[in-house]
LORO-434341 format. One record per atom (N, C-alpha, C, O): z, y, x. Coordinates in steps of 0.2 Angstrom, whole numbers, plus 2048, in hexadecimal, padded with zeros to 3 digits. Atoms other than C-alpha are relative to their C-alpha. Layout:
BEGIN
ZYX...
REM end
This chain:
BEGIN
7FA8048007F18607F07FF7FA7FB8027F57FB8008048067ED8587DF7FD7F98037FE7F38018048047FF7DF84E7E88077F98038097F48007FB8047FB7EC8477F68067FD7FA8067F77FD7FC8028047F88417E97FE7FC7FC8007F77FC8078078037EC8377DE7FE7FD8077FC7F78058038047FA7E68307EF8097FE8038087FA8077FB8017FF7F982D7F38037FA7FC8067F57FE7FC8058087FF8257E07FE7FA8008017F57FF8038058027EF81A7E18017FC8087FC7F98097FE8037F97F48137F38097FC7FF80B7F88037F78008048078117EC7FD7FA7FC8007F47FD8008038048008087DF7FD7F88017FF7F38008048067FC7F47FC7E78047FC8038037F68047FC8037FA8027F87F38057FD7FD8087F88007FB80580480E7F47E47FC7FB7FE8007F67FE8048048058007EA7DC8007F98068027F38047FC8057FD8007E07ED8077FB8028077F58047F98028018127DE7EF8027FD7F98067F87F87FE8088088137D57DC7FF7FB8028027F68028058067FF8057CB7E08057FA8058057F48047FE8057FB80E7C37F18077FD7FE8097F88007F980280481F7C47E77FF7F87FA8037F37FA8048058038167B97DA7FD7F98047FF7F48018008067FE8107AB7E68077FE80480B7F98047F68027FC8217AB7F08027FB7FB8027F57FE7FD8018048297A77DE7FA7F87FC7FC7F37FA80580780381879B7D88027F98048037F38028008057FA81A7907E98077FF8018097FC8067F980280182C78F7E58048018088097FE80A7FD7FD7FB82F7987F77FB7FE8067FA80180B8047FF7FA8237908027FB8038027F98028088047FA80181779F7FF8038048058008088087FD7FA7FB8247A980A7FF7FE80580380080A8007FD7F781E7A381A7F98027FF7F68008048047FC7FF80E7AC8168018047FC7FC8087FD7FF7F98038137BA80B80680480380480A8027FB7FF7FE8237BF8137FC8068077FD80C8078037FD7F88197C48267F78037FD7F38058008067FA80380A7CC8198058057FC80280B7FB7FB7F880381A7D78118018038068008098067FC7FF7F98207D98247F98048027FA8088068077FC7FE80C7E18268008057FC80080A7FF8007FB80680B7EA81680680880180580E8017FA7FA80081B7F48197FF8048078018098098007FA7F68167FA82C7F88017FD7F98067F98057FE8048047FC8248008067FD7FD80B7FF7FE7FC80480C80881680380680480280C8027FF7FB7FF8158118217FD8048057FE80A8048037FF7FD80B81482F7F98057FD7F880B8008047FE8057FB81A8218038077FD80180C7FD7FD7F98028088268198018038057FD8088047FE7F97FB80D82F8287F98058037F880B8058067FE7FF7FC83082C7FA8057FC7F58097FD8017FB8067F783781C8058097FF80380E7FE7FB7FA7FE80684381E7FD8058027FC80A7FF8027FE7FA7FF84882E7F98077FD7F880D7FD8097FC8037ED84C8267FF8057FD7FB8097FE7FD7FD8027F485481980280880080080D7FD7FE7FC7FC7FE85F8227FB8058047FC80B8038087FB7FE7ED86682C7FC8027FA7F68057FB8077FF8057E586981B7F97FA7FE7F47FC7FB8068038007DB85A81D7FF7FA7FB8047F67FB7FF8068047D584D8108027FA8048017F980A7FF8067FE7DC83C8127FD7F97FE8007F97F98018048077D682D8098017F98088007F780D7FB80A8007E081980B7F97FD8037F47FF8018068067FF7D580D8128007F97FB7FB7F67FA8008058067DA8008068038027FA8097FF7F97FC7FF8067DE8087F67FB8007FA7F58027FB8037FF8047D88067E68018067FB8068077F88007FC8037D38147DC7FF8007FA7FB7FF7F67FF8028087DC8137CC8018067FC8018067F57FD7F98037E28257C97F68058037F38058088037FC7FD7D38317C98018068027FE809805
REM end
C-alpha cells in the first residue's frame, strides 16, 4: 500500500506542477496562451482520470502500478 501511494502523491504532484506551469503562460501571454493551454488542461484532466481508475484497478488485484509520466519526487 505504502508503495502505491508514494507512486499516487508523486503522480498528483507532477500533474499540479504541470497545471501551474500552463496557468503561468495563460497569465504570461495575457490569455492568448489559452488556445494552447486550455485543450492541454482539457488532455490533462481525461489523462488523470483515466491513469487513476486504472491504477485503482491494479491496485485492487494486488498489482503494482507505476504512472507513465510522473516524476519521482517522494521516495
Amino acid at each position: 500500500v505504502e508503495d502505491q501511494a508514494k507512486e499516487a502523491l508523486n503522480f498528483n504532484i507532477t500533474l499540479g506542477i504541470i497545471g501551474i506551469v500552463l496557468t503561468i503562460i495563460t497569465v504570461v501571454t495575457f490569455g492568448i496562451g489559452a488556445v494552447l493551454t486550455v485543450p492541454l488542461g482539457i488532455l490533462l484532466g481525461i489523462a488523470w482520470l483515466v491513469l487513476t481508475i486504472m491504477a485503482g484497478l491494479k491496485a485492487n488485484e494486488g498489482q503494482y502500478y507505476r504512472y507513465p509520466f510522473a516524476l519521482r519526487l517522494i521516495k
